[in-house]
PyMOL Python script that loads the backbone (N, CA, C, O; Angstrom):
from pymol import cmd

cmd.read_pdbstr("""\
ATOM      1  N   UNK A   1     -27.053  22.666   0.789  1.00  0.00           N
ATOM      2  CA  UNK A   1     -27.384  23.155  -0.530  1.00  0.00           C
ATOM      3  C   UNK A   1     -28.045  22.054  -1.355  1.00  0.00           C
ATOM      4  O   UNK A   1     -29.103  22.242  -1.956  1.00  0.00           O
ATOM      5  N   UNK A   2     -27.312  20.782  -1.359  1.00  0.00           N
ATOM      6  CA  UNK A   2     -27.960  19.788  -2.202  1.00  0.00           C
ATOM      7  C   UNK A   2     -27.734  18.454  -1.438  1.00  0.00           C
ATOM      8  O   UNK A   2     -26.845  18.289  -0.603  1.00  0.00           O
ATOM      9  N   UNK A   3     -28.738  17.425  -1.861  1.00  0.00           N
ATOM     10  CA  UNK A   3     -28.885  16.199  -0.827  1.00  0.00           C
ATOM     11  C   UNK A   3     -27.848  15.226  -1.404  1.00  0.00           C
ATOM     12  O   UNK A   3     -27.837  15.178  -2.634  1.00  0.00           O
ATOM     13  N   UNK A   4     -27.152  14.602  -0.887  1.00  0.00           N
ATOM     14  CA  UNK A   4     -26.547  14.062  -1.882  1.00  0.00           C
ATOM     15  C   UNK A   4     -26.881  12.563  -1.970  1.00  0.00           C
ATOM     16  O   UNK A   4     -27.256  11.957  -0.966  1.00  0.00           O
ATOM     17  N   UNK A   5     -26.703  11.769  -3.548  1.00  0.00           N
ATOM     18  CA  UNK A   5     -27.567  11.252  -3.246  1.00  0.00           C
ATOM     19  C   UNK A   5     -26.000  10.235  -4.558  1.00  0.00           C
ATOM     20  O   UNK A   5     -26.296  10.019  -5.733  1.00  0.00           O
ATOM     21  N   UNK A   6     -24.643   9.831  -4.029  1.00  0.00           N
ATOM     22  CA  UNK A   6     -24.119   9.850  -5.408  1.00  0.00           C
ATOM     23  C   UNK A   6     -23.940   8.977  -6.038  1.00  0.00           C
ATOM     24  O   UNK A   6     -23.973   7.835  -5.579  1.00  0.00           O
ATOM     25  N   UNK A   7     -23.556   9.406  -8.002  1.00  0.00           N
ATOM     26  CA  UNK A   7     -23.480   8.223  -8.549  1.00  0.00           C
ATOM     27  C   UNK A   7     -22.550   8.515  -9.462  1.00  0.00           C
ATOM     28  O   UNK A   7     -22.667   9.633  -9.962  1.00  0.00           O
ATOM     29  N   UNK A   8     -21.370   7.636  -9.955  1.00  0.00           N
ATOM     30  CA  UNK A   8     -20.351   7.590 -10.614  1.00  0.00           C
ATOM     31  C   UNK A   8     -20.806   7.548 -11.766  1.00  0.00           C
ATOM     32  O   UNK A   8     -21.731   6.752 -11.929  1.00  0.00           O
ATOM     33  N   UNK A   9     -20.247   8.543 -13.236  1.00  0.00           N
ATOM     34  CA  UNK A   9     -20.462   8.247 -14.288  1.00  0.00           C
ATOM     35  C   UNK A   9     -18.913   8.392 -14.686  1.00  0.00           C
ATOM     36  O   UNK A   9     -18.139   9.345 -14.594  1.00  0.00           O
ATOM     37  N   UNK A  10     -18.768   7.153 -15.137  1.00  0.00           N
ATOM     38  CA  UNK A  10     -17.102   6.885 -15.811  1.00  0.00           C
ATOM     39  C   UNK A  10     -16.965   7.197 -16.799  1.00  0.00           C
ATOM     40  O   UNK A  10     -15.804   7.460 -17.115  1.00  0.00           O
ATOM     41  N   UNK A  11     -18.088   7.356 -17.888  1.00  0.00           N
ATOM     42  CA  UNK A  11     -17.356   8.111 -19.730  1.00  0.00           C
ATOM     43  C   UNK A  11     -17.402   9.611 -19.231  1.00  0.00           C
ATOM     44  O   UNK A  11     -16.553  10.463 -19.495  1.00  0.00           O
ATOM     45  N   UNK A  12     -18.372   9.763 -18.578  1.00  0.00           N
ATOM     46  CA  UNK A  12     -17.775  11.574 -18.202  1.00  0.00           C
ATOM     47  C   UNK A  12     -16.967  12.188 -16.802  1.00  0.00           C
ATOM     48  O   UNK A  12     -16.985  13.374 -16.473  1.00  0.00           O
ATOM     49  N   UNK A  13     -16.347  11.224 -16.159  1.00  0.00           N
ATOM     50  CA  UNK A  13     -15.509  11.704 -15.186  1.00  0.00           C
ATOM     51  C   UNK A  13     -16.545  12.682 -14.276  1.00  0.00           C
ATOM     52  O   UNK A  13     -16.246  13.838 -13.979  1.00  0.00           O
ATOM     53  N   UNK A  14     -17.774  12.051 -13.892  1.00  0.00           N
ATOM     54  CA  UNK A  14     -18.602  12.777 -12.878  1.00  0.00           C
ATOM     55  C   UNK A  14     -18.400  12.236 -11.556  1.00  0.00           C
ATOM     56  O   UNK A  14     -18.008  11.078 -11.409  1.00  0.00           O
ATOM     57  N   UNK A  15     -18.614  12.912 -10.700  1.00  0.00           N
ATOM     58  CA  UNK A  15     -19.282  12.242  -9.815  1.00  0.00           C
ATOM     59  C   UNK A  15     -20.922  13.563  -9.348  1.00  0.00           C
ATOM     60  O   UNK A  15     -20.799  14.689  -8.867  1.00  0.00           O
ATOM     61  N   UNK A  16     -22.473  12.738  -9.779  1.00  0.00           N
ATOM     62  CA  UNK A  16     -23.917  13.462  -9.253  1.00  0.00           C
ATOM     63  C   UNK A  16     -23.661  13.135  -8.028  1.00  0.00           C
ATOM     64  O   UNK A  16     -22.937  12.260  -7.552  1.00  0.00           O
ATOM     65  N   UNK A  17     -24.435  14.054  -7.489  1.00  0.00           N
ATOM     66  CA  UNK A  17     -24.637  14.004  -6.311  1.00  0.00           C
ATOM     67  C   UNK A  17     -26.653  14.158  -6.063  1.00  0.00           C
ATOM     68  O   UNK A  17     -27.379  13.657  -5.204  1.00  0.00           O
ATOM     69  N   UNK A  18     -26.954  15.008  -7.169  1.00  0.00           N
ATOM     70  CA  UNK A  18     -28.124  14.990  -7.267  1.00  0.00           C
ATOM     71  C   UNK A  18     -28.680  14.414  -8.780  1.00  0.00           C
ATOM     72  O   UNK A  18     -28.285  13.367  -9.294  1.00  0.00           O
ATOM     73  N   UNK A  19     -29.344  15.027  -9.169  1.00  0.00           N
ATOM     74  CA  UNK A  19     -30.645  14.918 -10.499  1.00  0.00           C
ATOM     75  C   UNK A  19     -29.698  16.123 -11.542  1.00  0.00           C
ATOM     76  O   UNK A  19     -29.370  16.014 -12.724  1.00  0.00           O
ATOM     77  N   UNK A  20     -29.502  17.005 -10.777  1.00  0.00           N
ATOM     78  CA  UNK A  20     -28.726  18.542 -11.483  1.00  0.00           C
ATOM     79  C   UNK A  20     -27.379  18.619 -11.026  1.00  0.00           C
ATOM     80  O   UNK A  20     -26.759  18.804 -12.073  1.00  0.00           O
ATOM     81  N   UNK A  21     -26.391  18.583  -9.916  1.00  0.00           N
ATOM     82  CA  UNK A  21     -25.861  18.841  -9.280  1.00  0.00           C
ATOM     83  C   UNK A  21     -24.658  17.545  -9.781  1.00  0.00           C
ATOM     84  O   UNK A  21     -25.017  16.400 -10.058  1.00  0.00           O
ATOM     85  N   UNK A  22     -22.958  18.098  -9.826  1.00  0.00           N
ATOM     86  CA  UNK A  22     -22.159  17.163 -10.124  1.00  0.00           C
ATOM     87  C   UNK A  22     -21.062  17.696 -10.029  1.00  0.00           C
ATOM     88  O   UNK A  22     -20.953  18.909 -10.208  1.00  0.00           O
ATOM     89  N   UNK A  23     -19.760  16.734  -9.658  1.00  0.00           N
ATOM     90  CA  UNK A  23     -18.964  17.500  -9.775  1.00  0.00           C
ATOM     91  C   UNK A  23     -17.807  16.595 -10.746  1.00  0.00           C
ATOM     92  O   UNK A  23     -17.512  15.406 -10.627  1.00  0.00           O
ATOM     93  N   UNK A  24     -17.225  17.714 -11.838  1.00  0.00           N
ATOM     94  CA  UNK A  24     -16.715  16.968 -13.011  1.00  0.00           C
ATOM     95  C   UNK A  24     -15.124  16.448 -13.127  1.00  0.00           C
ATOM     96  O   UNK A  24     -14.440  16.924 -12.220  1.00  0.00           O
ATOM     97  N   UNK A  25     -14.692  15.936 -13.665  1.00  0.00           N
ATOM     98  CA  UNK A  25     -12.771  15.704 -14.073  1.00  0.00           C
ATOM     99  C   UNK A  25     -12.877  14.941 -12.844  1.00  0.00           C
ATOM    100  O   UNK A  25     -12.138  15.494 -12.029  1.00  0.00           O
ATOM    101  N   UNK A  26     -13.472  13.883 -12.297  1.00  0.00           N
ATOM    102  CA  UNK A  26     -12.693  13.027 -11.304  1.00  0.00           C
ATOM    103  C   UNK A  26     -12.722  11.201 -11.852  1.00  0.00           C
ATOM    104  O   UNK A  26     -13.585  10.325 -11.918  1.00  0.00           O
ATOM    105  N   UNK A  27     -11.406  11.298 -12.127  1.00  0.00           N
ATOM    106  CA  UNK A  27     -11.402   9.842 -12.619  1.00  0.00           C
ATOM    107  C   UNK A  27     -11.455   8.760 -11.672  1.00  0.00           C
ATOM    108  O   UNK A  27     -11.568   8.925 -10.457  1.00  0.00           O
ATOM    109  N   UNK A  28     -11.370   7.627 -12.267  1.00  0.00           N
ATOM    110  CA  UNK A  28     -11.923   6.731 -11.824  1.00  0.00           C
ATOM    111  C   UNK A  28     -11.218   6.087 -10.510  1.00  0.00           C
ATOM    112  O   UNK A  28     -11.562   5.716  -9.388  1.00  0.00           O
ATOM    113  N   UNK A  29     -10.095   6.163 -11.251  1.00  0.00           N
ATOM    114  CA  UNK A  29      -8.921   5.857  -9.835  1.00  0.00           C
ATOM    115  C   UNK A  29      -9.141   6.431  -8.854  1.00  0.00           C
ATOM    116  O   UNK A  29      -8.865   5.835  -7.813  1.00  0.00           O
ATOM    117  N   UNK A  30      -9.700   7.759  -8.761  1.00  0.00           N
ATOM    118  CA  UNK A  30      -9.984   9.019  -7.916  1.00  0.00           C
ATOM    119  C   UNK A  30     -11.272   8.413  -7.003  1.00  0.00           C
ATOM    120  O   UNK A  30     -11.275   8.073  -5.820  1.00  0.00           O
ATOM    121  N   UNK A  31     -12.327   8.405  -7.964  1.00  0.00           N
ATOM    122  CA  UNK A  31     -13.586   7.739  -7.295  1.00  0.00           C
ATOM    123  C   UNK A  31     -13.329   6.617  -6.594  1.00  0.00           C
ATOM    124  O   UNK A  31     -13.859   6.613  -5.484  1.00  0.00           O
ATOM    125  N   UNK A  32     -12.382   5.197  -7.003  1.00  0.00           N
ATOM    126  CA  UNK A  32     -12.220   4.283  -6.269  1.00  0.00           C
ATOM    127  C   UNK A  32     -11.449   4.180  -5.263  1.00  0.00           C
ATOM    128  O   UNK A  32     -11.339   3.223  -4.497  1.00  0.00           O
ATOM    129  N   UNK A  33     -10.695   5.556  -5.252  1.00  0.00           N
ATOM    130  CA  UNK A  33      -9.914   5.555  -3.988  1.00  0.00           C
ATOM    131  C   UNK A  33      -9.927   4.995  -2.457  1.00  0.00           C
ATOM    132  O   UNK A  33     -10.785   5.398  -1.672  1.00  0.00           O
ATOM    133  N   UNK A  34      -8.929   4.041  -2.066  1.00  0.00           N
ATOM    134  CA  UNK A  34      -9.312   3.682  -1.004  1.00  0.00           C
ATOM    135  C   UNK A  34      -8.378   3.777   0.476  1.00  0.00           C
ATOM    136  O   UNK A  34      -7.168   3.658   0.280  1.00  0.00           O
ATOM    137  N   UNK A  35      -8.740   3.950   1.728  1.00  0.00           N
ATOM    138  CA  UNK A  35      -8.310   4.173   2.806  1.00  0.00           C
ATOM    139  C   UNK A  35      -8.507   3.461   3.708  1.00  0.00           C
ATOM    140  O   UNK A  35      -9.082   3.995   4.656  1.00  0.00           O
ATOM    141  N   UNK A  36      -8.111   1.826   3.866  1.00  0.00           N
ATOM    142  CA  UNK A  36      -8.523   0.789   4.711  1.00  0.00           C
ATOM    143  C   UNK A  36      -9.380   0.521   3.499  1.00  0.00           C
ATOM    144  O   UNK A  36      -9.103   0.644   2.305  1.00  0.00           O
ATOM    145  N   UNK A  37     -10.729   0.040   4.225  1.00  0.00           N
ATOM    146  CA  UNK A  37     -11.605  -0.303   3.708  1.00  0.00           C
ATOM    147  C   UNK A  37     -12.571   0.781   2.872  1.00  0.00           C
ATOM    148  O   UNK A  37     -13.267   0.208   2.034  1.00  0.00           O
ATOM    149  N   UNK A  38     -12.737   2.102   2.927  1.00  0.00           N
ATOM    150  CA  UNK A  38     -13.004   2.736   2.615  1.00  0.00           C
ATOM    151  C   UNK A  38     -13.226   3.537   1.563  1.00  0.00           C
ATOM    152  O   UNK A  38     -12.468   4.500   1.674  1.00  0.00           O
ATOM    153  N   UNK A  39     -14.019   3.640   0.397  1.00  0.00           N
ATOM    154  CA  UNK A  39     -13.672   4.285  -0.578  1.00  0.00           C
ATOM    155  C   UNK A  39     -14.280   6.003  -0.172  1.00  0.00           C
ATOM    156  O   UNK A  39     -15.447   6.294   0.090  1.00  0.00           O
ATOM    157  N   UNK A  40     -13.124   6.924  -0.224  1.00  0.00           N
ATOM    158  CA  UNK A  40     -13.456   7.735   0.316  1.00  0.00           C
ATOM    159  C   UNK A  40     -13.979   8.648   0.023  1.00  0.00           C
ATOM    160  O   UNK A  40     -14.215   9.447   0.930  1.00  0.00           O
ATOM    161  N   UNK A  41     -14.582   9.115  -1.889  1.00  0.00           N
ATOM    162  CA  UNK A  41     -15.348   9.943  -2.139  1.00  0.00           C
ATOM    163  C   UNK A  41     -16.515   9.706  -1.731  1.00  0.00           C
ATOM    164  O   UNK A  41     -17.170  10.552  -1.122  1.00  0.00           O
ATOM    165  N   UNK A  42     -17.091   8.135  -2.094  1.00  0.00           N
ATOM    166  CA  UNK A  42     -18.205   7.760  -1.992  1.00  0.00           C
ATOM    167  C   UNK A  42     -18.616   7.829  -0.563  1.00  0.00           C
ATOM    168  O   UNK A  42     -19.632   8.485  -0.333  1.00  0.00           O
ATOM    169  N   UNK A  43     -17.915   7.186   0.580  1.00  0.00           N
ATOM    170  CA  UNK A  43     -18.247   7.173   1.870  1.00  0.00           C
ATOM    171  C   UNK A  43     -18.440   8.629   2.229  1.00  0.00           C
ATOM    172  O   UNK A  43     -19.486   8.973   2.778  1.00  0.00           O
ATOM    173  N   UNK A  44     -17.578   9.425   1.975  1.00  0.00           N
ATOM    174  CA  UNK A  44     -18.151  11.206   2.489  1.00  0.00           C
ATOM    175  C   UNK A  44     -19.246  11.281   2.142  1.00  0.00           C
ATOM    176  O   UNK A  44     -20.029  11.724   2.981  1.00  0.00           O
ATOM    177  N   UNK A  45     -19.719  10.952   0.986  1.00  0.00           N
ATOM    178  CA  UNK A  45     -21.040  11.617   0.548  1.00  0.00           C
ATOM    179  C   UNK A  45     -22.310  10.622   1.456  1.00  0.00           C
ATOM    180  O   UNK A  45     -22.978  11.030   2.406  1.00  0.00           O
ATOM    181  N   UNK A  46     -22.354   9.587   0.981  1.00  0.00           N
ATOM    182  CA  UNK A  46     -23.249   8.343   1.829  1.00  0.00           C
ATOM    183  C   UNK A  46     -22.930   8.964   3.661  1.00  0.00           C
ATOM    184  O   UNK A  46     -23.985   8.888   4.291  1.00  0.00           O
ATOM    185  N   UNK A  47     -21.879   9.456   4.437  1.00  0.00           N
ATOM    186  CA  UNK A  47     -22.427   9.981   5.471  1.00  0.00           C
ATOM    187  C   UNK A  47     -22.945  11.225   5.723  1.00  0.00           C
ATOM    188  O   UNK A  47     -23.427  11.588   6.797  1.00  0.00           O
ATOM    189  N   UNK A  48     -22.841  11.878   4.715  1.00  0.00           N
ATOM    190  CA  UNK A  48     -23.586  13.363   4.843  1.00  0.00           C
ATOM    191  C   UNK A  48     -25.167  12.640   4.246  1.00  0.00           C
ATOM    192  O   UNK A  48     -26.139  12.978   4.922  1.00  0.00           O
ATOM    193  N   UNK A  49     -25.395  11.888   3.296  1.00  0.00           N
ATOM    194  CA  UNK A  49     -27.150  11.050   3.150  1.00  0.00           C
ATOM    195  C   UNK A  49     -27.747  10.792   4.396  1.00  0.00           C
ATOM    196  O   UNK A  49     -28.903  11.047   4.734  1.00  0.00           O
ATOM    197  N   UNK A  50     -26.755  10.207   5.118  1.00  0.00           N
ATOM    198  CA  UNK A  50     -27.156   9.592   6.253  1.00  0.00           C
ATOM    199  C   UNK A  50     -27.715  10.396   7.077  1.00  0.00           C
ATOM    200  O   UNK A  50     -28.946  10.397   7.097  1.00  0.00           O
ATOM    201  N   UNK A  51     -26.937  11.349   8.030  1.00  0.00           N
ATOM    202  CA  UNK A  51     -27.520  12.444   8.084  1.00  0.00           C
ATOM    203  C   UNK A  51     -28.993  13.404   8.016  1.00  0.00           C
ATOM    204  O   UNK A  51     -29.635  14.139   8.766  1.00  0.00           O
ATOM    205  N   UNK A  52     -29.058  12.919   6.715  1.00  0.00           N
ATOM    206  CA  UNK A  52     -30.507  13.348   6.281  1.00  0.00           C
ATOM    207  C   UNK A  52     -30.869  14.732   6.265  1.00  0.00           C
ATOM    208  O   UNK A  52     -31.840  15.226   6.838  1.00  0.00           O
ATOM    209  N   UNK A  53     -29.571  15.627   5.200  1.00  0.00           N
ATOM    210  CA  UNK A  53     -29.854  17.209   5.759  1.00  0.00           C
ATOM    211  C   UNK A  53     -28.581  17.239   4.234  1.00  0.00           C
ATOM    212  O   UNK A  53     -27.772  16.360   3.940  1.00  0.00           O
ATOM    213  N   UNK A  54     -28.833  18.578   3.525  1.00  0.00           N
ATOM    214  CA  UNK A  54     -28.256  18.795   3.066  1.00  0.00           C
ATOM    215  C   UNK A  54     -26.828  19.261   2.282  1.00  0.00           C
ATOM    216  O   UNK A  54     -27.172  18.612   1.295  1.00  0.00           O
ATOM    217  N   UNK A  55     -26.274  19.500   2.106  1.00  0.00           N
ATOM    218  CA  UNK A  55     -25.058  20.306   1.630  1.00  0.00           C
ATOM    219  C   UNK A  55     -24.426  21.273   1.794  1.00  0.00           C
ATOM    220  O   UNK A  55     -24.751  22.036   0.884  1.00  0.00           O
ATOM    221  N   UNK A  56     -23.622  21.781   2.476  1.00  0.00           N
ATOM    222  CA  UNK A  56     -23.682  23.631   3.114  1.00  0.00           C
ATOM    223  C   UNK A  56     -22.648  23.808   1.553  1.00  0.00           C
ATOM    224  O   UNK A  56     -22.331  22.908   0.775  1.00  0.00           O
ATOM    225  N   UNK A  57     -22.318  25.229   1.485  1.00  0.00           N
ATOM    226  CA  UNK A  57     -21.315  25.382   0.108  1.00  0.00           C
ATOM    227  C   UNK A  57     -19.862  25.307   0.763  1.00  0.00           C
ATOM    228  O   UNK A  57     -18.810  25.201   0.133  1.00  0.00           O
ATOM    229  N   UNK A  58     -20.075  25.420   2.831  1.00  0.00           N
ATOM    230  CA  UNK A  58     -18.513  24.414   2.655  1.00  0.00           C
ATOM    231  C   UNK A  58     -18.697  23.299   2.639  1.00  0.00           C
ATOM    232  O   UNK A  58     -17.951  22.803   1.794  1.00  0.00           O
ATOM    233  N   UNK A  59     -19.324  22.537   3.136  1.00  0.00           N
ATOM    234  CA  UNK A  59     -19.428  21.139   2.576  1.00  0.00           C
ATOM    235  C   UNK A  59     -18.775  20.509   1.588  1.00  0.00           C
ATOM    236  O   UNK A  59     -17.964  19.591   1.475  1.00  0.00           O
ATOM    237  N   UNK A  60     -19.823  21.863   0.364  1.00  0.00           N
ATOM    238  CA  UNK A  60     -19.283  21.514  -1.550  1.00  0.00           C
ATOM    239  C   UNK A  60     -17.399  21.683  -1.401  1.00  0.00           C
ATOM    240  O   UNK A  60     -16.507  21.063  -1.980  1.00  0.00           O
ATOM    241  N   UNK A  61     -17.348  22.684  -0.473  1.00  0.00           N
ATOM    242  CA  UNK A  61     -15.800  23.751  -0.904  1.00  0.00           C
ATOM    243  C   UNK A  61     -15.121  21.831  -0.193  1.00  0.00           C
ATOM    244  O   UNK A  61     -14.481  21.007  -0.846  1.00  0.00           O
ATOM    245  N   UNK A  62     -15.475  21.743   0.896  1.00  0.00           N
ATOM    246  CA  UNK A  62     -14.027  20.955   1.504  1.00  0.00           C
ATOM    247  C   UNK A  62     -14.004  19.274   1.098  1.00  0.00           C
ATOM    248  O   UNK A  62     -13.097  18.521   1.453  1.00  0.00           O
ATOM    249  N   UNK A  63     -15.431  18.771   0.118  1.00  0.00           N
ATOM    250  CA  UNK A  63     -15.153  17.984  -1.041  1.00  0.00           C
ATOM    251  C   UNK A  63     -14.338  18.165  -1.727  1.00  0.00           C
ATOM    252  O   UNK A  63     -13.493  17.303  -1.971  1.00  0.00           O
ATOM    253  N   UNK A  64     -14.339  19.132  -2.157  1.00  0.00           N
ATOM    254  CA  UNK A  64     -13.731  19.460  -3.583  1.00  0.00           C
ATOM    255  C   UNK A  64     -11.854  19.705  -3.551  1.00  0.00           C
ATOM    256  O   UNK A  64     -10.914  19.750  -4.345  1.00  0.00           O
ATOM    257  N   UNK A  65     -12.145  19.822  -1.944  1.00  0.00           N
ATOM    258  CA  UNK A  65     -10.336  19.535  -1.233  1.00  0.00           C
ATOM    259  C   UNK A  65      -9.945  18.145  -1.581  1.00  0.00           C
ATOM    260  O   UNK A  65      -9.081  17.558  -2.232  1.00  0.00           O
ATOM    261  N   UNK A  66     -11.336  17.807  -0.591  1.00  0.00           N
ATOM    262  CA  UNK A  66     -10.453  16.087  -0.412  1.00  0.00           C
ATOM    263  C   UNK A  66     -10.605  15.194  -2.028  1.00  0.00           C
ATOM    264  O   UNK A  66     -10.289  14.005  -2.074  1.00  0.00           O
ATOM    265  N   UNK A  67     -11.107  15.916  -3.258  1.00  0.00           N
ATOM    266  CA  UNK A  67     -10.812  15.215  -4.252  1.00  0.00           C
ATOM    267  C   UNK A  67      -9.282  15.649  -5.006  1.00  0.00           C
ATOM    268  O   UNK A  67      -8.610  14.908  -5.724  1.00  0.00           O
ATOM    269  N   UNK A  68      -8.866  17.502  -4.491  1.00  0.00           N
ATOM    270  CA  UNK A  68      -7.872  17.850  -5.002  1.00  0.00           C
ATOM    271  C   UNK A  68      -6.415  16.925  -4.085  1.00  0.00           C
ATOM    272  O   UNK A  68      -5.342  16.799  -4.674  1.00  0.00           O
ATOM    273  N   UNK A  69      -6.569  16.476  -2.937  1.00  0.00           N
ATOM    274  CA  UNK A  69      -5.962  15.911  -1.915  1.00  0.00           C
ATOM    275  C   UNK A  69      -5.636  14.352  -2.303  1.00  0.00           C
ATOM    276  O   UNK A  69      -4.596  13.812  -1.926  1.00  0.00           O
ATOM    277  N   UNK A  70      -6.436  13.810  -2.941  1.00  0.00           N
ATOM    278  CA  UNK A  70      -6.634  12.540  -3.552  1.00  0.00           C
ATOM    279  C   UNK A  70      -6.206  12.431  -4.744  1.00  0.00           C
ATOM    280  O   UNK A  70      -5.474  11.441  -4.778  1.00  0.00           O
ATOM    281  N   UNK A  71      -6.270  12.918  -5.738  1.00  0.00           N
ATOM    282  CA  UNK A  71      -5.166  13.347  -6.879  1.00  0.00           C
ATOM    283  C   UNK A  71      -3.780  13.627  -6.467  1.00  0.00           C
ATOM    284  O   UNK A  71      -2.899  12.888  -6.907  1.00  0.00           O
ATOM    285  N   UNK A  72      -3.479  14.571  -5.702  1.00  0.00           N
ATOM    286  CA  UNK A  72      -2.010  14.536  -5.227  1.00  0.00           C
ATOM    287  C   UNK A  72      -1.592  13.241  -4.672  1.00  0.00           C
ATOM    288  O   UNK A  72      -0.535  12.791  -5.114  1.00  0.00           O
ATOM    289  N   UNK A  73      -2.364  12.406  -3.588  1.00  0.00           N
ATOM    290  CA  UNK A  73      -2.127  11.352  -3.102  1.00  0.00           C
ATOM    291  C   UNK A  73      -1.248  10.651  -4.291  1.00  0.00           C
ATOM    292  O   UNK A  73      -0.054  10.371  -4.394  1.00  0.00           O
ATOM    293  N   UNK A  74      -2.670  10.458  -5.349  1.00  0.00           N
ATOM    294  CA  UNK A  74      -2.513   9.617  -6.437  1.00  0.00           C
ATOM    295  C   UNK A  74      -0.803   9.817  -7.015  1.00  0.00           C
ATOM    296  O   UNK A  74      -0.086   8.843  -7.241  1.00  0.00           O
ATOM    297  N   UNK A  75      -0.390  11.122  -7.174  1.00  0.00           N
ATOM    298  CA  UNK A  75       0.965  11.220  -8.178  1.00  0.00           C
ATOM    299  C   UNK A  75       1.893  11.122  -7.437  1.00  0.00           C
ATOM    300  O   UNK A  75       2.924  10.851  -8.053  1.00  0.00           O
ATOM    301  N   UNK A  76       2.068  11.251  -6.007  1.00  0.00           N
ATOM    302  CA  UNK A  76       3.016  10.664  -5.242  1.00  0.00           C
ATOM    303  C   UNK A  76       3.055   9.178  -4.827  1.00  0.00           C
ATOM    304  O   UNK A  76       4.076   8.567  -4.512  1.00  0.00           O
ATOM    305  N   UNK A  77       1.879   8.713  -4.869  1.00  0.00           N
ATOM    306  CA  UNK A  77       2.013   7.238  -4.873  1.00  0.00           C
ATOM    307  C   UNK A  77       2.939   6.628  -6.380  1.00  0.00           C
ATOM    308  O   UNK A  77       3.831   5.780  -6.360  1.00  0.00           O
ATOM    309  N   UNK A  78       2.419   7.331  -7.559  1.00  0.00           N
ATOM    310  CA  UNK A  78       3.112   7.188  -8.920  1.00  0.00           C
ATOM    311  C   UNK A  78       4.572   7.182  -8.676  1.00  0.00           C
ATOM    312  O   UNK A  78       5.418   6.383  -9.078  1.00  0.00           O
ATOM    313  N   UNK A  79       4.717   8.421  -7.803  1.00  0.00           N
ATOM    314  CA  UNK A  79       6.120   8.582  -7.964  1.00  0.00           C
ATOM    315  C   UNK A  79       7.163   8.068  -7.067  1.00  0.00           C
ATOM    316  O   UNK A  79       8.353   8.383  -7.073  1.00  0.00           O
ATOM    317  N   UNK A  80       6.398   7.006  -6.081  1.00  0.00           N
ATOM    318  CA  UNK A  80       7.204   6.291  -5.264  1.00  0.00           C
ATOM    319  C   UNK A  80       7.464   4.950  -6.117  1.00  0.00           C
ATOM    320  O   UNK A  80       8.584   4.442  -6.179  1.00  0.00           O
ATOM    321  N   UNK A  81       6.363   4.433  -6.753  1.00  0.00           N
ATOM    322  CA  UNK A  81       6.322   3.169  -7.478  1.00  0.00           C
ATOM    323  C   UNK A  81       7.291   3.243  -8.694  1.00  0.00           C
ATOM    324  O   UNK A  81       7.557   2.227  -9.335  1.00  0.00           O
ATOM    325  N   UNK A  82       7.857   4.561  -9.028  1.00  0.00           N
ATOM    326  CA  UNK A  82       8.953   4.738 -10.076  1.00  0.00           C
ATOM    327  C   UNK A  82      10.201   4.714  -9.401  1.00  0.00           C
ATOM    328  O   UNK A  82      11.190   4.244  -9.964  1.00  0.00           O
ATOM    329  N   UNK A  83      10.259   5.222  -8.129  1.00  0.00           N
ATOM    330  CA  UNK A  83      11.502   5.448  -7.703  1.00  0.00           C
ATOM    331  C   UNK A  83      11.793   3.955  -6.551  1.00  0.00           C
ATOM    332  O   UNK A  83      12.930   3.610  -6.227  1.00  0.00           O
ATOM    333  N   UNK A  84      10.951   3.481  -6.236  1.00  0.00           N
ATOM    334  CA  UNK A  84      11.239   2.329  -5.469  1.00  0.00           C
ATOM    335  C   UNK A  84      10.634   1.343  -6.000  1.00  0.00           C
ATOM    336  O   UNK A  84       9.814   0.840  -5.232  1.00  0.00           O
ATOM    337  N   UNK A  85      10.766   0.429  -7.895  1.00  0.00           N
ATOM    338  CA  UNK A  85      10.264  -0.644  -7.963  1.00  0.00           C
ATOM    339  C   UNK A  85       9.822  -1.749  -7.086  1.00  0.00           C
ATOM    340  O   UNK A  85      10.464  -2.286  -6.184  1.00  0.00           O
ATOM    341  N   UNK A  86       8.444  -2.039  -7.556  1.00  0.00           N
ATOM    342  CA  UNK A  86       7.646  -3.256  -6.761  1.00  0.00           C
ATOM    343  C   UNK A  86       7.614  -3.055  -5.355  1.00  0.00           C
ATOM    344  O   UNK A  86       7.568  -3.993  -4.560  1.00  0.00           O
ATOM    345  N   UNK A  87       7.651  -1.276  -4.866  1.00  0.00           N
ATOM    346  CA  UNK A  87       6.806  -1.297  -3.629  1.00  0.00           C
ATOM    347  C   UNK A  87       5.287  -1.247  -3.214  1.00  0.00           C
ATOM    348  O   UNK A  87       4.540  -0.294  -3.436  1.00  0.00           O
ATOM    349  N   UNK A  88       4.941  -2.422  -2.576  1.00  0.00           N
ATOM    350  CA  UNK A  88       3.434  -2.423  -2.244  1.00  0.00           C
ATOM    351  C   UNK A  88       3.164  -2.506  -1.175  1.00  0.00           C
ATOM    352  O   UNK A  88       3.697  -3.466  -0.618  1.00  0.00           O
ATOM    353  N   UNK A  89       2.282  -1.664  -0.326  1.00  0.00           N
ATOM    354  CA  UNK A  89       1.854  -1.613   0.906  1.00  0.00           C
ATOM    355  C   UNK A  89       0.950  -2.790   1.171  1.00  0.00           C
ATOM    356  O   UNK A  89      -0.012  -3.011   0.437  1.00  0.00           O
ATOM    357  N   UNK A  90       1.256  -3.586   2.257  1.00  0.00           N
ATOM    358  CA  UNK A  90       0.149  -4.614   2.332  1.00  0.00           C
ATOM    359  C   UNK A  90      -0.814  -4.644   3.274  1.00  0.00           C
ATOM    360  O   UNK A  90      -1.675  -5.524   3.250  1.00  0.00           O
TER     361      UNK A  90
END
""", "prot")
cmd.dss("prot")
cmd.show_as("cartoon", "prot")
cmd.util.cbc("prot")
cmd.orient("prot")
């Protein structure tokens, strides 16, 4: 559907993917999310660029998982760091 091409805007909780095309409410913590080395909104999108072919609307649909998937991550990580002070994965 659309090439993606992305770029973080932090006063509006975007993440473009195109010129028109965006998808909104993902904060920053969200965008910087990381998995190893990996930040994993950004890396999905940079290998579908790679690629060199567009967007299908599951594509859009099973983004839009792994950002709802990454938010949950996020509040259970919250809620281990409340219930088990000064645990850090190293």
């Amino acid at each position: 559907m659309y090439s993606p091409s992305p770029k973080y805007d932090l006063t509006n909780e975007k993440i473009w993917i195109n010129k028109n095309c965006y998808f909104t409410g993902v904060s920053q913590k969200i965008w910087e999310f990381k998995i190893g080395s990996y930040q994993v909104l950004d890396k999905w999108l940079k290998d579908r660029k790679k690629a060199n072919r567009e967007l299908s609307d599951e594509e859009i649909n099973q983004y839009q998982k792994i950002i709802f998937a990454l938010r949950e991550t996020r509040k259970l990580m919250t809620k281990i760091d409340q219930i088990i002070p000064n645990f850090h994965l190293r």
